[in-house]
C-alpha positions in Angstrom: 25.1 -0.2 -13.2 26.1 -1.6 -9.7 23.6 -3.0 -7.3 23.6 0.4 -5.2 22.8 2.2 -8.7 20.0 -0.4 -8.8 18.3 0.6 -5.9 19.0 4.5 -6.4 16.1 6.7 -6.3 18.2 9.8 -6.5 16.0 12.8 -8.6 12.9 10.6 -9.0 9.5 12.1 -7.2 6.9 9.3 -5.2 3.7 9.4 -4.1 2.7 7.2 -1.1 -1.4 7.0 -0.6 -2.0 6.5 3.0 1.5 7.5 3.3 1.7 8.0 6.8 0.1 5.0 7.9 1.4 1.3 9.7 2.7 0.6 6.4 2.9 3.1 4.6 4.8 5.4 6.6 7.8 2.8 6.3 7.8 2.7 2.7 7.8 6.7 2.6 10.7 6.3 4.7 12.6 3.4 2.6 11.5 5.6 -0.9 13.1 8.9 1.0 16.3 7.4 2.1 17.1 5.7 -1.9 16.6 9.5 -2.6 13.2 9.8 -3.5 11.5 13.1 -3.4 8.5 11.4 -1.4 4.7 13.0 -1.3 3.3 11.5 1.4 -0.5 11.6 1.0 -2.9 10.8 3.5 -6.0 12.2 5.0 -4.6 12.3 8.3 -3.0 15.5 9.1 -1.2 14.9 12.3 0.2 11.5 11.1 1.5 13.4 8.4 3.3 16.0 10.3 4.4 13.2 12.2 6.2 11.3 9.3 7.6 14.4 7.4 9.1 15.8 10.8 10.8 12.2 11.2 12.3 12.3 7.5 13.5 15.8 7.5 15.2 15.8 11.0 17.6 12.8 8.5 17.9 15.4 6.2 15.6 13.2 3.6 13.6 15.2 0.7 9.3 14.7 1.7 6.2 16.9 1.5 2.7 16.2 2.5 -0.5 16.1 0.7 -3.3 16.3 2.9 -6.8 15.1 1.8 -9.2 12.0 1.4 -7.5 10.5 -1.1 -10.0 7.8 -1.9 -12.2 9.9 -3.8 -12.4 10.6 -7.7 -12.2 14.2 -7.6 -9.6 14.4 -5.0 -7.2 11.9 -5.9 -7.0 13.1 -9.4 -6.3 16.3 -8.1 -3.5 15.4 -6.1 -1.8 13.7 -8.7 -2.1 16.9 -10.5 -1.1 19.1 -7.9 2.5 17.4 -7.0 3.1 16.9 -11.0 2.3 20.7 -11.2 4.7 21.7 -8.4 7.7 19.1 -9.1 7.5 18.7 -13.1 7.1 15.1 -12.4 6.1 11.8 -11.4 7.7 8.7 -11.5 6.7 6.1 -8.4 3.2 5.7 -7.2 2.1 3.5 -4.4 -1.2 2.7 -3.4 -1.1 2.3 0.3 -4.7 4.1 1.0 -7.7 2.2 2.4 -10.6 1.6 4.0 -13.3 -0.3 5.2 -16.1 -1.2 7.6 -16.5 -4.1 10.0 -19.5 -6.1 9.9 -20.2 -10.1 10.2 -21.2 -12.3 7.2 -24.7 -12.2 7.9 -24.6 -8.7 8.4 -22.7 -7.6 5.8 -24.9 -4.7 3.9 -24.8 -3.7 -0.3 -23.0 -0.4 1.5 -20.6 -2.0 3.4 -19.4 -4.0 0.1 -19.5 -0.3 -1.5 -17.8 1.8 1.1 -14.8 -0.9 0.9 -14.9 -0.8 -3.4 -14.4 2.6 -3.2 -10.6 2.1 -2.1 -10.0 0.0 -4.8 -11.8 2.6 -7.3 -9.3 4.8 -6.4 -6.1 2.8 -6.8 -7.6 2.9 -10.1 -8.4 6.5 -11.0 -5.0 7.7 -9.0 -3.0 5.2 -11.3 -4.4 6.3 -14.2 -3.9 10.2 -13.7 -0.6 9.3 -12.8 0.2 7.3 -16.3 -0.7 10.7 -17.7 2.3 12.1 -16.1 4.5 9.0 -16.3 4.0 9.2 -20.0 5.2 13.0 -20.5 9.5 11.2 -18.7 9.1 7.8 -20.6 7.5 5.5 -17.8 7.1 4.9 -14.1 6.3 2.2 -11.4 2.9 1.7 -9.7 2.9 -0.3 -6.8 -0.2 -1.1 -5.7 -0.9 -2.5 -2.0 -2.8 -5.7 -1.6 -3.4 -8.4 1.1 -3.0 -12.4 1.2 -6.7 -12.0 2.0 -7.0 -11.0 -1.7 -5.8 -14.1 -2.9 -7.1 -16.4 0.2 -9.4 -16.2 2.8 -9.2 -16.3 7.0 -9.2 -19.1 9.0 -12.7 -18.6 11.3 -11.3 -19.9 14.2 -8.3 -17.8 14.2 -10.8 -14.6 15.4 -12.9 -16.9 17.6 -13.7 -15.2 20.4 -10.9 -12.8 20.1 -11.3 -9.7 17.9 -13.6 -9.2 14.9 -13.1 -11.8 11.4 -11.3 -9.7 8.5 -14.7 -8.2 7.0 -15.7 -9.9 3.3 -15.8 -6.2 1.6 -11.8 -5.9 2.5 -11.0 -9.3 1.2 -13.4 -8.7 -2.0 -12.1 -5.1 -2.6 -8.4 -6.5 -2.4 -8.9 -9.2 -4.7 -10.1 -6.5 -7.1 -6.7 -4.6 -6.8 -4.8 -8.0 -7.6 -6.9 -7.9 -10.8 -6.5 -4.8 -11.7 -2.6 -4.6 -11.2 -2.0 -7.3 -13.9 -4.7 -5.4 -16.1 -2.3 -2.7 -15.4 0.7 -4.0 -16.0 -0.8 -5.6 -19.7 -2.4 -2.5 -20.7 0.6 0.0 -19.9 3.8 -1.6 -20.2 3.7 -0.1 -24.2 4.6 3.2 -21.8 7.1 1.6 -19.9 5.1 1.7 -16.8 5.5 -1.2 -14.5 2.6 -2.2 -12.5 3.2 -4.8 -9.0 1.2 -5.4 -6.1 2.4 -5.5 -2.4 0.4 -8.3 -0.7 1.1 -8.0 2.9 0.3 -11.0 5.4 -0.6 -11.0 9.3 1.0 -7.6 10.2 -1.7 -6.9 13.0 -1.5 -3.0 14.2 -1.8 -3.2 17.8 -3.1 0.9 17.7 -6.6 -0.4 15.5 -9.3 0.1 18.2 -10.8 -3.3 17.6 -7.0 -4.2 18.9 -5.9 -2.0 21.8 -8.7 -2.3 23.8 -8.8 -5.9 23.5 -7.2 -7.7 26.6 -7.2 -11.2 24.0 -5.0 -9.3 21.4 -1.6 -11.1 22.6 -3.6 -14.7 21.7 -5.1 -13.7 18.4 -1.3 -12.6 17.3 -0.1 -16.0 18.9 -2.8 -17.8 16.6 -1.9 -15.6 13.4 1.8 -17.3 14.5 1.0 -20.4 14.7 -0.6 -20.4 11.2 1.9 -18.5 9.7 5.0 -20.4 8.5 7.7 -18.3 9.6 6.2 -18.7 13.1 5.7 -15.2 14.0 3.7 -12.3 12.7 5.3 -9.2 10.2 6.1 -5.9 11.1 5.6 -2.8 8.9 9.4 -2.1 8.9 9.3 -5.6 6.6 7.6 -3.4 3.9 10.5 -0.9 2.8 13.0 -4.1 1.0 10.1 -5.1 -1.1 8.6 -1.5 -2.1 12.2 -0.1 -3.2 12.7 -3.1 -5.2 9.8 -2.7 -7.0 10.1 1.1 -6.9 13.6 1.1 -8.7 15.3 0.0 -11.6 16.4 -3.5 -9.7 13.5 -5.0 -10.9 13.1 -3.4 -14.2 11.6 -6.8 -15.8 9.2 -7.4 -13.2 5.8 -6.4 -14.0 2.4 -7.5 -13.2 2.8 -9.1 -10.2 1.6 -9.8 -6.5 4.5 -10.4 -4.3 3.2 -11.8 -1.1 5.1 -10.7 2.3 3.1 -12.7 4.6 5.7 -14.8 6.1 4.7 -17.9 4.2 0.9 -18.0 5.0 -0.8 -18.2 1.8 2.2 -21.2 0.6 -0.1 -23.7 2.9 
């Protein structure tokens, strides 16, 4: 197999959670072009016509699923919906989330449950999609973390700026690191691969918090300055590491959290 072979997603079907999102809309687009038949699923309908509009006008091969996707119900019912109408499933990334803003001292028990429930269901989609995997003889899951799973923020970066990254979205990310080497231990007797996506400072400038912020262009200059590369990420950075975890280049890679954050949790 040469290294284009590697990379080829030619006849496999994907399904991108929060597909049409700041990152996940790129790796829709990177899983498309390797010739991927890409689902991309997210509750936001316009976004999605958006996307799918964008790959078919390249000719690339994408439907939409349309729906809240972090429920039990109805992410179990998607998987079984685009199994149903392709006869298969063979990537799924977990790009979907949410979350609520609050301070420390304010966080509340629902707050810290509202944010869980994103991570409950990059569980329950994974495992209705191993049930499909099994029937073709394996699959990839790639699962989307954050460095603020594995570290935490620096306070004065937010000072006075825009609101601290909330505790529940750092605790509920953490939980998806767990979970993806849990994952990967449990299901590789299937021949499913199981990796995490850990993006670093890759600020989305259209995040309300952000755009009507006059002190946005200093709070991404302070992200910089900690970062190691010296500048922040853009989602385009996203689609390398996704199709190399999507395809067969890194077919003895499993259970792992690959960090794209620009060098910021290496300090």
């Amino acid at each position: 197999m040469n290294t284009n072979e590697l990379f080829s997603l030619k006849n496999q079907v994907a399904v991108v959670t929060g597909g049409a999102g700041w990152i996940g809309s790129h790796i829709s687009e990177a899983l498309a072009e390797a010739g991927a038949h890409v689902y991309v699923a997210d509750i936001n309908e316009p976004n999605v016509t958006t996307c799918l509009e964008r790959l078919r006008s390249r000719g690339l091969k994408a439907d939409g699923w349309i729906g809240d996707i972090l429920t039990d119900k109805t992410a179990r019912a998607m998987i079984d919906d685009i199994a149903a109408a392709t006869g298969r499933l063979d990537v799924l990334v977990n790009c979907a989330v949410k979350t609520k803003s609050s301070a420390l001292d304010d966080v509340s028990f629902d707050d810290l449950q509202f944010s869980f429930e994103a991570a409950s269901a990059c569980l329950v989609t994974a495992q209705q999609a191993v049930l499909e995997m099994r029937k073709h003889g394996g699959g990839r899951i790639i699962n989307i973390g954050s460095m603020y799973g594995q570290v935490t923020g620096y306070p004065d970066v937010y000072k006075d700026l825009v609101p601290p990254n909330p505790i529940p979205y750092q605790a509920a990310k953490a939980a998806v690191h767990h979970m993806t080497k849990y994952m990967a231990v449990y299901w590789a007797k299937d021949n499913i691969r199981v990796n995490a996506i850990s993006p670093g400072p890759v600020p989305n400038p259209g995040k309300t918090a952000y755009s009507v912020n006059p002190a946005f262009q200093t709070f991404v200059e302070r992200l910089s300055q900690r970062t190691p590369l010296g500048r922040v990420g853009t989602p385009d950075e996203f689609r390398g590491p996704a199709l190399f975890l999507a395809s067969a280049a890194s077919s003895f890679i499993t259970g792992q959290i690959l960090f794209v954050d620009g060098g910021w949790t290496s300090w």
